[in-house]
MARTORDREN-875946 format. One line per field, with one value per residue (C-alpha): x, y, z; chain. Coordinates in nm, 4 decimals, padded with zeros to 6 digits. Layout:
c1	(X,...) $
c2	(Y,...) $
c3	(Z,...) $
mol	(A,...) $
REM end
This chain:
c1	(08.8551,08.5273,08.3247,08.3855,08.7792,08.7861,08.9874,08.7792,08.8863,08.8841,08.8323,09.0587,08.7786,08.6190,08.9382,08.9364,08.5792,08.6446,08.9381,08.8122,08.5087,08.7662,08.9596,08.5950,08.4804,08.8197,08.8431,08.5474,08.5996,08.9850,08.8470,08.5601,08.9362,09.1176,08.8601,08.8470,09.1730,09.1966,08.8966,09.1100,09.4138,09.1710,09.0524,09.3240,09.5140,09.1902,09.2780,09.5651,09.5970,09.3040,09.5624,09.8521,09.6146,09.5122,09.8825,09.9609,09.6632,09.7781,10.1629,10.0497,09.8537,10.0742,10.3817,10.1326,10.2371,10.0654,10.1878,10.1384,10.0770,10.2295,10.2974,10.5923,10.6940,11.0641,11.3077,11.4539,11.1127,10.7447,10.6525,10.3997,10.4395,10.1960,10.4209,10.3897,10.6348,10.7823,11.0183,10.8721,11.0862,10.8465,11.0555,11.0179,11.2633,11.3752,11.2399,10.9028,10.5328,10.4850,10.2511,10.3520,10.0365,10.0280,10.1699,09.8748,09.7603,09.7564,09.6017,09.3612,09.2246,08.9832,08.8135,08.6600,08.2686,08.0406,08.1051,07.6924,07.7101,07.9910,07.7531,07.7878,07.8918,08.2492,08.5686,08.7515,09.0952,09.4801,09.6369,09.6677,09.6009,09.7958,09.6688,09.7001,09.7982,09.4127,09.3827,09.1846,09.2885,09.4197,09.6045,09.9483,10.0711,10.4265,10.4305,10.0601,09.7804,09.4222,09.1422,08.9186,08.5460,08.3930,08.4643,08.6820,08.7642,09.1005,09.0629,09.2949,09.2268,09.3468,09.3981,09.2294,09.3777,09.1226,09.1221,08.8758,08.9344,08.8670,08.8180,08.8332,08.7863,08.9196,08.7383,08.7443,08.5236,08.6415,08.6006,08.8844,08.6665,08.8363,08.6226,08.6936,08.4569,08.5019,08.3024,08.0398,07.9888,07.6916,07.7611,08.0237,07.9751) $
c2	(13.3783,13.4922,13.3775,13.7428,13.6519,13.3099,13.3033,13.1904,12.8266,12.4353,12.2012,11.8495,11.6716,11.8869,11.8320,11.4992,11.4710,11.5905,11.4419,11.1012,11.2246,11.3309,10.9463,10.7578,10.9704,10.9584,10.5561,10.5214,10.7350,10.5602,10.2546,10.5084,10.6702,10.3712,10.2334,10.5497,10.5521,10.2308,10.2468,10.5805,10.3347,10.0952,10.3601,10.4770,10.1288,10.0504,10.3943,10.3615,10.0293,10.1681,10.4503,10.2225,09.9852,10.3325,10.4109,10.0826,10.1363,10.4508,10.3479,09.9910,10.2643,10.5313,10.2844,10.0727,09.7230,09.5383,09.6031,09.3677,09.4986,09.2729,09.2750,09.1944,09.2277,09.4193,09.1936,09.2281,09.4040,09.2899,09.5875,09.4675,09.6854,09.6602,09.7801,09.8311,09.5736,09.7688,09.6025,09.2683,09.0780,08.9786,09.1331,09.4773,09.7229,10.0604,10.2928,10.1201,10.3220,10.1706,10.2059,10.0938,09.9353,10.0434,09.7801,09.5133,09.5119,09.2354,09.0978,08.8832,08.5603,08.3894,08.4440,08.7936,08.8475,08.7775,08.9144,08.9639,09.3004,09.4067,09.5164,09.2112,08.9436,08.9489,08.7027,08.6973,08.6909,08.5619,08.8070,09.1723,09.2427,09.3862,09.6242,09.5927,09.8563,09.9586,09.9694,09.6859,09.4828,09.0817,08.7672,08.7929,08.4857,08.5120,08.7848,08.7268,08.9529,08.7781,09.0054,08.9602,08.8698,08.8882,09.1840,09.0821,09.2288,09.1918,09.2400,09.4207,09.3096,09.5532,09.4299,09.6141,09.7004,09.5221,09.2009,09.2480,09.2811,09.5496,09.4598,09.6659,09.5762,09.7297,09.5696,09.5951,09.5543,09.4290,09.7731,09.8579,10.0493,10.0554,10.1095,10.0463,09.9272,09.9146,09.6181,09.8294,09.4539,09.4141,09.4881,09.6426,10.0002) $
c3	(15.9809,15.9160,15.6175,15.4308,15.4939,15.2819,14.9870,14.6496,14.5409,14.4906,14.7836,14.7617,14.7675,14.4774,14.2609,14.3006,14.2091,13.9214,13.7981,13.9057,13.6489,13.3305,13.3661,13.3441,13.0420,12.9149,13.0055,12.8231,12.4728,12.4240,12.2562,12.0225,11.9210,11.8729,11.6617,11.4652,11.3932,11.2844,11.0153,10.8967,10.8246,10.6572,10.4378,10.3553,10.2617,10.0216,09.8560,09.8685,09.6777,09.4238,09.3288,09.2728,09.0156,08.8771,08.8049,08.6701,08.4144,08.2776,08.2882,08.0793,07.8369,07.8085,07.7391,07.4653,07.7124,08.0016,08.3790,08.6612,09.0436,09.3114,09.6440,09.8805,10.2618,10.2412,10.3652,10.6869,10.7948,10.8258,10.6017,10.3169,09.9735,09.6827,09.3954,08.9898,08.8398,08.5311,08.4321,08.4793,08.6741,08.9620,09.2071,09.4018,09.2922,09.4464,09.1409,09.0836,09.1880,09.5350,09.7984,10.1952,10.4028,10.7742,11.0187,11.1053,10.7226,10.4922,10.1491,10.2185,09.9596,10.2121,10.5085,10.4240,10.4430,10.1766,09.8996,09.7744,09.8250,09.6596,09.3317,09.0445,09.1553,09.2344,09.2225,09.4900,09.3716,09.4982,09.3079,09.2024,08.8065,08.5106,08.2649,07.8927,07.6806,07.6170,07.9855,08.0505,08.3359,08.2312,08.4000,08.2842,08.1396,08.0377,07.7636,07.6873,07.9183,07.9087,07.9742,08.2365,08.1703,08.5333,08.7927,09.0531,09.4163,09.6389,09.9956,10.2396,10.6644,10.9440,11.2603,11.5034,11.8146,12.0743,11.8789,11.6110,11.2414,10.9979,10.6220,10.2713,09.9351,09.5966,09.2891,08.9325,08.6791,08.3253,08.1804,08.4133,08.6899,08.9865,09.3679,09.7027,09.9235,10.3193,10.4986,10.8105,10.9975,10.7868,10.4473,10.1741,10.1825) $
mol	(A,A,A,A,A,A,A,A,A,A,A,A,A,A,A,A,A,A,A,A,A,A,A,A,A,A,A,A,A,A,A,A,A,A,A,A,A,A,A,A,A,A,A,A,A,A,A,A,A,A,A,A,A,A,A,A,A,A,A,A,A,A,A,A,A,A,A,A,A,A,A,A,A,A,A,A,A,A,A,A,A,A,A,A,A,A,A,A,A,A,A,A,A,A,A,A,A,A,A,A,A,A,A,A,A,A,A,A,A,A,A,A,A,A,A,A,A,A,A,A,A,A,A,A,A,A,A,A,A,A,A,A,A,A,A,A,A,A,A,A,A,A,A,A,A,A,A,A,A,A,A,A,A,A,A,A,A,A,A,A,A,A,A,A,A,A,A,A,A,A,A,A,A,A,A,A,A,A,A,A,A,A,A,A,A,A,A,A,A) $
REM end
């Protein structure tokens, strides 16, 4: 076969080459996804929990009460809810605003970074708030709602998938704004 005669194409050694090539690049940008993915979840579960307070604040104005947010793991499941108790009862029911976190997500009361960046100084806090009928958000005791007087933050972790942790922040202020804030390793952004 003369040189003319050969047929255009791709050596073995060439395709290996360069397959070898696409699983090192590849090897190398999985954890870059992963990682990417997860902070997508985190945002999303800060959000997430932000809208659900929002809804309890207009439900608590519109129906001229107070409503409390909680949060429960379903039973029979590791599945954490955050939830809008409407009728009161402390205990997650079927027809109540609700919002699922993504598997490896949990509210967090200690342990989470500092907290000095988070604007005013913040209270952490071990539970999530009602609203009065004005809006505001208050402690619920029995069928009394005391306003808050300092802003106050409830963090959400993520469990990364290579170990690490990932950590969000919703916080509200006693005029009932509500933020989220997502923690960059360094500070609350």
């Amino acid at each position: 076969m003369t040189a003319k005669e050969r047929k255009a194409g791709f050596s073995l050694t060439e395709l290996v080459l360069v397959v070898g090539i696409a699983l090192v690049v590849g090897a190398m940008a999985v954890p870059s996804v992963m990682s990417a993915i997860a902070n997508m979840r985190l945002r999303s579960s800060a959000s997430g929990v932000a809208g659900l307070l929002q809804n309890a604040r207009m439900q608590a104005v519109k129906e001229d009460t107070f409503y409390t947010s909680r949060s429960t793991t379903l039973s029979g499941t590791q599945t954490l809810v955050a939830y809008v108790d409407l009728d009161n009862d402390q205990s997650y029911d079927s027809n109540e605003p609700t919002l699922q976190l993504p598997a490896n997500t949990t509210f967090e009361f200690s342990g989470f970074p500092s907290t000095s960046s988070l604007g005013s100084p913040t209270t952490p806090t071990a539970f999530l708030p009602s609203f009065n009928a004005r809006g505001l958000p208050c402690v619920a005791a029995g069928t009394v709602c005391n306003t808050i007087t300092t802003p106050v933050a409830y963090f959400v972790r993520h469990a990364r998938p290579f170990g690490a942790f990932g950590w969000a922040a919703v916080s509200i202020t006693p005029a009932g704004r509500v933020r989220t804030w997502v923690w960059d390793g360094n500070a609350w952004r």
